[in-house]
C-alpha positions in Angstrom: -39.1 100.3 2.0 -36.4 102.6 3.2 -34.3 99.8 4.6 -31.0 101.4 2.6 -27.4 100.9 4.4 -25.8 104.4 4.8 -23.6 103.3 1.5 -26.6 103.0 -0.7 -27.8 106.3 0.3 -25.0 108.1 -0.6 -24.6 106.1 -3.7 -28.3 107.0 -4.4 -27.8 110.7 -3.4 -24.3 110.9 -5.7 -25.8 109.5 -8.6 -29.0 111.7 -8.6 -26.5 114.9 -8.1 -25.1 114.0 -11.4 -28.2 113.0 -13.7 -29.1 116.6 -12.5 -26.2 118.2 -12.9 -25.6 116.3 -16.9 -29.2 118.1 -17.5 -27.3 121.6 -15.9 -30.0 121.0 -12.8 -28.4 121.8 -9.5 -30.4 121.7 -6.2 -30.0 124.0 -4.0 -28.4 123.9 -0.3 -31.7 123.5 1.5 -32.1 120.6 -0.1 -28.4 119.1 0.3 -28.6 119.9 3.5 -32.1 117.5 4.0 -29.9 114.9 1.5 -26.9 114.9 4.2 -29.6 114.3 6.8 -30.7 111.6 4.6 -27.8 110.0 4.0 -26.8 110.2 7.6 -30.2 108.4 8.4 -31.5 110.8 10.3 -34.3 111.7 8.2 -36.1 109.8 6.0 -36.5 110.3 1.9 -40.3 111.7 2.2 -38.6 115.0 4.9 -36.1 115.3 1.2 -38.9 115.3 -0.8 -40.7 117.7 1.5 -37.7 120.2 1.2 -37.0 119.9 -2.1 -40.7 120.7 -3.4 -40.8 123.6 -0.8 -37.9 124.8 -2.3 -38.9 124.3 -6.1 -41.9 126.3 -5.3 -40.0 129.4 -3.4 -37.5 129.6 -7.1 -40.7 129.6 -9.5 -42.5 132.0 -6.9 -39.2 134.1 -7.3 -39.9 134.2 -10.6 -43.0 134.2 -11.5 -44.6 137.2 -10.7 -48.0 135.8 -9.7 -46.2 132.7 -8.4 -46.0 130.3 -11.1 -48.0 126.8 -10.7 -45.7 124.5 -9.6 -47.2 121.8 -12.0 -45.6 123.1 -15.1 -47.4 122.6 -18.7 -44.0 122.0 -20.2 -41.4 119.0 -19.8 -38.5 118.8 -18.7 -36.8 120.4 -21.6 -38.8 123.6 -21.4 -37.9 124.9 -17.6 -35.9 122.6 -15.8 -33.3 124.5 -14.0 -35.9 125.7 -11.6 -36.7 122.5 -11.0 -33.6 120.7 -10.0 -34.5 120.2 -6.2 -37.6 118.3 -6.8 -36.4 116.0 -9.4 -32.9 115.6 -7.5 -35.0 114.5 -4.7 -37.3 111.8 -6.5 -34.3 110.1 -8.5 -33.6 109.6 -4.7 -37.1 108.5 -3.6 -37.2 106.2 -7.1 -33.7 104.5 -5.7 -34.9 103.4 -2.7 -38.5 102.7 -3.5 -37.8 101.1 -7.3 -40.1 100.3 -9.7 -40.9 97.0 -11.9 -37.8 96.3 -13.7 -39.8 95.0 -16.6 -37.4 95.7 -19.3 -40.3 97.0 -21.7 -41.8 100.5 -22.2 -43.7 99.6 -19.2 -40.4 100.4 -16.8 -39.7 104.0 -19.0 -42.8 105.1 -18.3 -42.6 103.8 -14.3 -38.9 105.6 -13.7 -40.4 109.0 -15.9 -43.7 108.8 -13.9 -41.5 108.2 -10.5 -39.3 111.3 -11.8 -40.9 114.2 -12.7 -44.9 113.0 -11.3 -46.1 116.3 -8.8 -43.4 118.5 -11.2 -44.7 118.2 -15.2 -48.4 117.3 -16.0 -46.5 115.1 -18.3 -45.3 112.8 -16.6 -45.6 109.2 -17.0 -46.8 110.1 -20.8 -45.5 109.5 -24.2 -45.2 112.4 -26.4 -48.3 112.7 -29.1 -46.0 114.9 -31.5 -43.3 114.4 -33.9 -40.0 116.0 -32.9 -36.9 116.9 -33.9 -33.4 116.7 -32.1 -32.3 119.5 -29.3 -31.4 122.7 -31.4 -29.1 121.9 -34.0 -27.1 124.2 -36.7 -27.3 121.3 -38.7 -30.8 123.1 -40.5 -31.9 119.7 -42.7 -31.7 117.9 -39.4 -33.7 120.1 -37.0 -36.7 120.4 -40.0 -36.2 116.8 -40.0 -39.7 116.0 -38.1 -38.2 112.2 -38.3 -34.8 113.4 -36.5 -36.8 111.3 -33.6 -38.9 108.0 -33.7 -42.5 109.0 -34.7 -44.6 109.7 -32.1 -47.5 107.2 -33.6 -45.1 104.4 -33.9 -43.5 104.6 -29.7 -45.4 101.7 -29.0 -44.2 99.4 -31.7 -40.2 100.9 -31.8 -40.2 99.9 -27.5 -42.1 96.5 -28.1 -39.2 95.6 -30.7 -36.6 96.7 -28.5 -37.7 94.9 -25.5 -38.0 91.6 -28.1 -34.3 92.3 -29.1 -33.9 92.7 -25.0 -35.5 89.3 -24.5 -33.7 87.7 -27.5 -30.7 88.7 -25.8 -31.7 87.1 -22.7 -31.3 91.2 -21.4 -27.6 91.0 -21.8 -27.0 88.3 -19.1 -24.0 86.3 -19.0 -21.9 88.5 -21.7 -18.0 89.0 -22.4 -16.9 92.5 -21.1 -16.6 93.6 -24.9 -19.8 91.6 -26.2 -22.2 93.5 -23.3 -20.7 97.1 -24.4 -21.3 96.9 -27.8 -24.8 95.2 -27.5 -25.6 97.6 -24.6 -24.4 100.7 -27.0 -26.8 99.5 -29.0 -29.7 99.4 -27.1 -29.4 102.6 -25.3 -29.0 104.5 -28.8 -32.2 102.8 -29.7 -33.8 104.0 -26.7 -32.5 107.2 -27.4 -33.8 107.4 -30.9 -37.3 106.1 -29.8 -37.5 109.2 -27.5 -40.4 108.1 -25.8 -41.3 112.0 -23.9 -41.2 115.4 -24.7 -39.1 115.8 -22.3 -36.3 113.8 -19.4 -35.4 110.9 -21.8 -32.0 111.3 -21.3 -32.6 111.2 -17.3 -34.8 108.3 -17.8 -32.4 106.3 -20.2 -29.7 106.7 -17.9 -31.7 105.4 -14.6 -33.2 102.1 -16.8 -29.6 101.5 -18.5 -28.2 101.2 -14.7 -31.0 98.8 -14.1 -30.5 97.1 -17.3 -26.6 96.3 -16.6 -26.7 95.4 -13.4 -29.3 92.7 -13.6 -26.3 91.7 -16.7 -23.9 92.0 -14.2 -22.2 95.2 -14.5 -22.7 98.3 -12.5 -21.8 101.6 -14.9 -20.5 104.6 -12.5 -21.7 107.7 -14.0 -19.4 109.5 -11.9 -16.6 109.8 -14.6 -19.6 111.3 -17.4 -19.4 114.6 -18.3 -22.1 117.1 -20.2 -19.5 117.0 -22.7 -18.8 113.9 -23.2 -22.4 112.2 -22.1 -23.4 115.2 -25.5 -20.6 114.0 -27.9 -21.8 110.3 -27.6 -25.4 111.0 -28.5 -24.4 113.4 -31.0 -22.1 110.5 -32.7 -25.1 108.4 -32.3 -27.4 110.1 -34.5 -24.7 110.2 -37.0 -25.0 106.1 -37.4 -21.7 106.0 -35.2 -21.9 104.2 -31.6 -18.4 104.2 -31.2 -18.5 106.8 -28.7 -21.2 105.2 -26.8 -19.0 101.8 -26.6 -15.9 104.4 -24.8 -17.9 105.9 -22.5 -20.0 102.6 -21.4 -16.5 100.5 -22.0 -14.8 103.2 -19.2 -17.7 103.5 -16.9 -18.5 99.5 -16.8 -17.5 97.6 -13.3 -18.5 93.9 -12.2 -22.0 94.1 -10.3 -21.8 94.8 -6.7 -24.5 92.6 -5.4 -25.1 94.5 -2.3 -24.8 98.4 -3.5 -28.1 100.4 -5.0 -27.4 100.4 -9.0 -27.6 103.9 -8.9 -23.8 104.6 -9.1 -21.9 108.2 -9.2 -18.0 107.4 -8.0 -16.8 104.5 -6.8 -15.5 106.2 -3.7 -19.1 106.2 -1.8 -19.5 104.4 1.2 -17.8 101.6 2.7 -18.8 98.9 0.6 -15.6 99.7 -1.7 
């Protein structure tokens, strides 16, 4: 525990910046003040976690008028933006602590528990409902209750996708070309199966690092925009990976064996 080289830190802290900021969550300077310190070494990730909650709970008693529970009812989806410092914080804590890389629906639930656990009371669990894509003007599509995997059925969609992970020996040993398409693949499932209410997209993008660089490739989420991170999935639902396969195909780099996974601009640290 904790024993991160300066590089990993600031790789962990750069790519936690940007799954917050590709959900529009920005901490606040508090915290990236207690994330330089971090990254400097001179604190440790619990003084981060520690400033970011204190921080989450002075915006929601800002504007709540009888200070707002910190342990929101809702998911991410619902209230997030008020919540950037403490989730920033714990994709931090989840890089340097990890989780079982299982491969499974096991390891969604581990990095969506590790996320958003002390910040949504739903963390760590499936959604129970049927639900449709974000807001769509597409009107068939968002009364569509099967615009996302049914809720009964998360348990058998992820075991089949983890079997199709195994099959595939989880993408080991692949051609550049062969791991992007077969990657695309598996992270539109994953996206389809929508496992929580809310933070799949966070989630999806933490376990697909994992996934491809125990394959062998590191992706640098660095070069992902809302925009472009929105225009993929969008594709996706459409039947059309094609836009998954560019982004992955432009973000994809040969593993660095010695760097955090975790990977927001290939610029941190000394290790490149």
């Amino acid at each position: 525990m904790g024993s991160m080289t300066p590089a990993e830190r600031a790789s962990a802290v750069a790519f936690a910046l940007r799954n917050c900021a590709l959900e529009a969550m920005t901490p606040g300077e508090a915290t990236m003040r207690a994330a330089a310190a971090y990254e400097q070494g001179v604190q440790d990730v619990s003084h981060l976690i520690d400033v970011a909650d204190e921080q989450t709970a002075m915006r929601l008693n800002i504007l709540g008028p009888n200070g707002e529970n910190r342990l929101s009812d809702g998911s991410l989806d619902d209230h997030a933006a008020n919540r950037a410092d403490a989730v920033f914080a714990r994709t931090v804590l989840l890089a340097e602590r990890r989780w079982n890389p299982s491969g499974d629906l096991d390891e969604l639930v581990a990095i969506h528990r590790g996320l958003f656990e002390g910040v949504f009371d739903d963390a760590g669990k499936l959604r129970t409902s049927n639900t449709t894509r974000e807001i769509t003007n597409d009107r068939a599509r968002a009364n569509n209750p099967e615009a996302f995997f049914p809720a009964g059925l998360i348990e058998t969609g992820a075991h089949n996708i983890a079997m199709e992970l195994a099959d595939n020996r989880n993408l080991h040993a692949l051609d550049r070309e062969v791991f992007v398409q077969k990657f695309s693949v598996i992270y539109d499932e994953l996206g389809y199966l929508h496992p929580f209410r809310g933070g799949n997209a966070m989630v999806l993008r933490i376990f697909g690092s994992r996934l491809a660089h125990d394959a062998g490739w590191d992706l640098d989420w660095g070069m992902v925009t809302r925009d472009i991170y929105r225009t993929a999935k969008h594709t996706a639902y459409r039947g059309d990976i094609s836009a998954f396969e560019r982004m992955f195909e432009a973000m994809l780099r040969p593993a660095n064996p010695t760097r955090v996974f975790l990977i927001a601009g290939w610029d941190q640290g000394p290790a490149h």
